[in-house]
LOBAVO-806023 format. One line per 3 residues: for each residue x, y, z of N, C-alpha, C, O. Coordinates in Angstrom, 1 decimal. Example, Ala and Ser with C-alpha at 12.3 -4.5 7.8 and 13.67 -1.06 7.14 Angstrom:
13.2/-5.7/7.8/12.3/-4.5/7.8/13.2/-3.3/7.8/14.2/-3.3/8.5 | 12.8/-2.2/7.1/13.7/-1.1/7.1/12.9/0.0/7.9/13.4/1.1/8.0 .
This chain:
97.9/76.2/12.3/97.4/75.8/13.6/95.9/76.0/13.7/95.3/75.2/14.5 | 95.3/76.8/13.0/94.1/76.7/13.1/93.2/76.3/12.5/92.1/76.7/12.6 | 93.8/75.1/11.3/93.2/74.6/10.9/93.2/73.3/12.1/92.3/72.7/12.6 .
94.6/73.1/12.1/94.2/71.6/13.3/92.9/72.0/14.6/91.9/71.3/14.7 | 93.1/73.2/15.6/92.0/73.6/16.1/90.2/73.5/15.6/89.3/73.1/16.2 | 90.3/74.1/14.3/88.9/73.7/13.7/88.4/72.2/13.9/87.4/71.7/14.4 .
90.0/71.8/13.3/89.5/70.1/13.5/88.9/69.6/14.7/87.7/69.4/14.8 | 90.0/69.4/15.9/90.0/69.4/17.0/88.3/69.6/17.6/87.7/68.9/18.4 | 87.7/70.8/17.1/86.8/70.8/17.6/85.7/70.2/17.3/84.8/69.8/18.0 .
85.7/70.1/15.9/84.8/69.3/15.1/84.2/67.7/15.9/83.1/67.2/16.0 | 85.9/67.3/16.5/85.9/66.5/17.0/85.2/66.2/18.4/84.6/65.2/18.6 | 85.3/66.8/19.0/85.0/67.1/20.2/83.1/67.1/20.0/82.3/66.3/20.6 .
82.6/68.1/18.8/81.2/67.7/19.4/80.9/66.8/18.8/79.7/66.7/18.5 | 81.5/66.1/18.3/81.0/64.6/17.5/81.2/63.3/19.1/80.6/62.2/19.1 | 82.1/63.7/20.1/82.5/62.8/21.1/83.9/62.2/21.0/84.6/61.6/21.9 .
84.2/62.4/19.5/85.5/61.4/19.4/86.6/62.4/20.2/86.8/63.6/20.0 | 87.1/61.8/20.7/88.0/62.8/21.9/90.0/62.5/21.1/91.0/63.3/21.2 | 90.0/61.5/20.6/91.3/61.5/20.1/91.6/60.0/19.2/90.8/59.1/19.0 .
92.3/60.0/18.9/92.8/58.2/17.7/92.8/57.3/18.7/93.2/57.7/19.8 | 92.5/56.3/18.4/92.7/55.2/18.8/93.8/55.0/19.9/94.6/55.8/19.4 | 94.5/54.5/21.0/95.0/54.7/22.0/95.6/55.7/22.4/96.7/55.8/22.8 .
94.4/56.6/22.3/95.3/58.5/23.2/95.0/58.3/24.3/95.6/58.8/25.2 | 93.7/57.2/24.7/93.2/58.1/25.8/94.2/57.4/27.0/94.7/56.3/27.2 | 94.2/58.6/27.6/95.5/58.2/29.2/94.0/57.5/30.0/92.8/58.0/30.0 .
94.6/56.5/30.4/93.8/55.1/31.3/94.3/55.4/32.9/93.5/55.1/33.8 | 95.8/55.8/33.4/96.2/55.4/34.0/97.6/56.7/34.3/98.5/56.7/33.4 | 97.9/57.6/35.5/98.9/58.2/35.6/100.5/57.7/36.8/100.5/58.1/38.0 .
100.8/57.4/36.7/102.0/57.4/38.1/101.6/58.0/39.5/101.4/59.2/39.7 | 101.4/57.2/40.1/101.2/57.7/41.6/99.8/58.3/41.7/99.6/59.3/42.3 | 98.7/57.5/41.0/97.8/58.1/40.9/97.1/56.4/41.0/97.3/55.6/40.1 .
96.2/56.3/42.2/95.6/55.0/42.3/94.0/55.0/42.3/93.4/53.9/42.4 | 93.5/56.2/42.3/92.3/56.1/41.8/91.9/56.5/40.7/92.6/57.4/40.2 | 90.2/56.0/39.9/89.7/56.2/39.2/90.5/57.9/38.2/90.8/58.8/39.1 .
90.7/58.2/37.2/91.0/59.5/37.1/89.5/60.1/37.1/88.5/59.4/37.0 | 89.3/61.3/37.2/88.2/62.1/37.4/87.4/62.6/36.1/86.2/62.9/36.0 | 88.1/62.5/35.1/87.4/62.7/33.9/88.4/62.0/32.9/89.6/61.9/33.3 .
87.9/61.4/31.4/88.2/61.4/30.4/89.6/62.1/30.0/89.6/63.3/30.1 | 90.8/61.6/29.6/91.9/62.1/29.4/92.7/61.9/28.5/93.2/60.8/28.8 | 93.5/62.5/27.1/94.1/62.0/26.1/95.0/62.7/25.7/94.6/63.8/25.4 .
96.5/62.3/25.4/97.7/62.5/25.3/97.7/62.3/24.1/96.7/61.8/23.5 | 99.1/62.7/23.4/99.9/62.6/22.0/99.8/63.6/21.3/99.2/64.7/21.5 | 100.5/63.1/20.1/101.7/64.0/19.3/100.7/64.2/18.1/100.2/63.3/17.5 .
100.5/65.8/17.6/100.0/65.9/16.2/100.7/66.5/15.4/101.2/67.6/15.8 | 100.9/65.9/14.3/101.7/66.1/13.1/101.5/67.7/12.5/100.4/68.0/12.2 | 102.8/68.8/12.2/102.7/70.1/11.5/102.8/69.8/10.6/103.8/69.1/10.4 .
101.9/70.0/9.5/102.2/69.6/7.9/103.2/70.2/7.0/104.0/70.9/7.5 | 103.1/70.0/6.2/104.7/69.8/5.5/105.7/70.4/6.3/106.3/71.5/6.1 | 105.8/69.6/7.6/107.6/69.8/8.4/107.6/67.9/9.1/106.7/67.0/9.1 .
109.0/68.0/9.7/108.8/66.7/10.2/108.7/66.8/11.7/109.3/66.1/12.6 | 107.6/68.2/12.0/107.7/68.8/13.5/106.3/68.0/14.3/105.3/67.6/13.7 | 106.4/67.8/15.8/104.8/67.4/15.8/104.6/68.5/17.6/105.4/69.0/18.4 .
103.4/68.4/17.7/103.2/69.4/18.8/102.4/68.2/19.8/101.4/67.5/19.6 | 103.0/68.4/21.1/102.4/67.8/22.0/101.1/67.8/23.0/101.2/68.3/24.1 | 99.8/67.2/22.6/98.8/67.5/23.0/98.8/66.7/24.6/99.5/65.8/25.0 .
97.5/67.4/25.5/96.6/66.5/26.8/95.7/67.1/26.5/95.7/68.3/26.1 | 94.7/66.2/26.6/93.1/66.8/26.7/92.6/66.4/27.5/92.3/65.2/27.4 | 92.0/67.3/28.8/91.3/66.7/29.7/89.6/66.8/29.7/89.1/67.8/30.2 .
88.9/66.1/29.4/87.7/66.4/29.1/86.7/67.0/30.3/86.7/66.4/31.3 | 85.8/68.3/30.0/85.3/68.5/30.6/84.3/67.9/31.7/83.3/67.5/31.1 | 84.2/67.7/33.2/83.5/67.2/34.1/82.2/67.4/33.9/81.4/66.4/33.8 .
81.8/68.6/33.8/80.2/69.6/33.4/79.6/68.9/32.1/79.0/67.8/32.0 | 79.9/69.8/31.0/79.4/69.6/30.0/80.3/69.6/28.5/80.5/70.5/27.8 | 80.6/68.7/28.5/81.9/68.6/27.3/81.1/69.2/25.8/81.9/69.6/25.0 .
80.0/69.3/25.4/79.7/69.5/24.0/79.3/71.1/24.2/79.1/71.8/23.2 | 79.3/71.7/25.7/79.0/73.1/25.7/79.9/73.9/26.3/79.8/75.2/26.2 | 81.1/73.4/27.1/82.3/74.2/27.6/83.1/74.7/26.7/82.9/74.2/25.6 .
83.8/75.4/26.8/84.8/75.7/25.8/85.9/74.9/25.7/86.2/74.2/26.6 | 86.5/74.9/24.7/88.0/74.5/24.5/89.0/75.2/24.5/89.6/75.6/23.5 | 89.4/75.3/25.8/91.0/75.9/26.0/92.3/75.0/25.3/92.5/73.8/25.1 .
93.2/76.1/25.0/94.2/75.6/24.4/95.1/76.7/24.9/94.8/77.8/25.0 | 96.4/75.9/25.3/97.6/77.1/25.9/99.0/76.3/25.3/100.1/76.7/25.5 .
């Protein structure tokens, strides 16, 4: 797990926020603009056929200096 976290973050101050169609565009019952950047899906546990369900809501403030919470 903490190697995907390392990753994750790596990611983050580079801007890439997730693969190619993560980012959520659009929620149910939700008709305006979303308020910040937002990205869903599934990352792979290595050697298992298990995967863990990510959302990433990107920070409003300052995304390359907030922290990254994970729960």
């Amino acid at each position: 797990m903490a190697s995907l976290l390392s990753k994750g973050s790596s990611l983050i101050r580079t801007g890439t926020y997730g693969p190619p169609g993560s980012e959520v565009t659009a929620v149910p019952l939700w008709d305006a603009p979303l308020p910040s950047p937002q990205y869903a899906g599934y990352v792979n546990i290595p050697d298992t056929d298990k995967y863990i369900y990510y959302q990433l809501f990107v920070s409003q403030q300052s995304p390359l200096d907030d922290p990254l919470i994970v729960r």
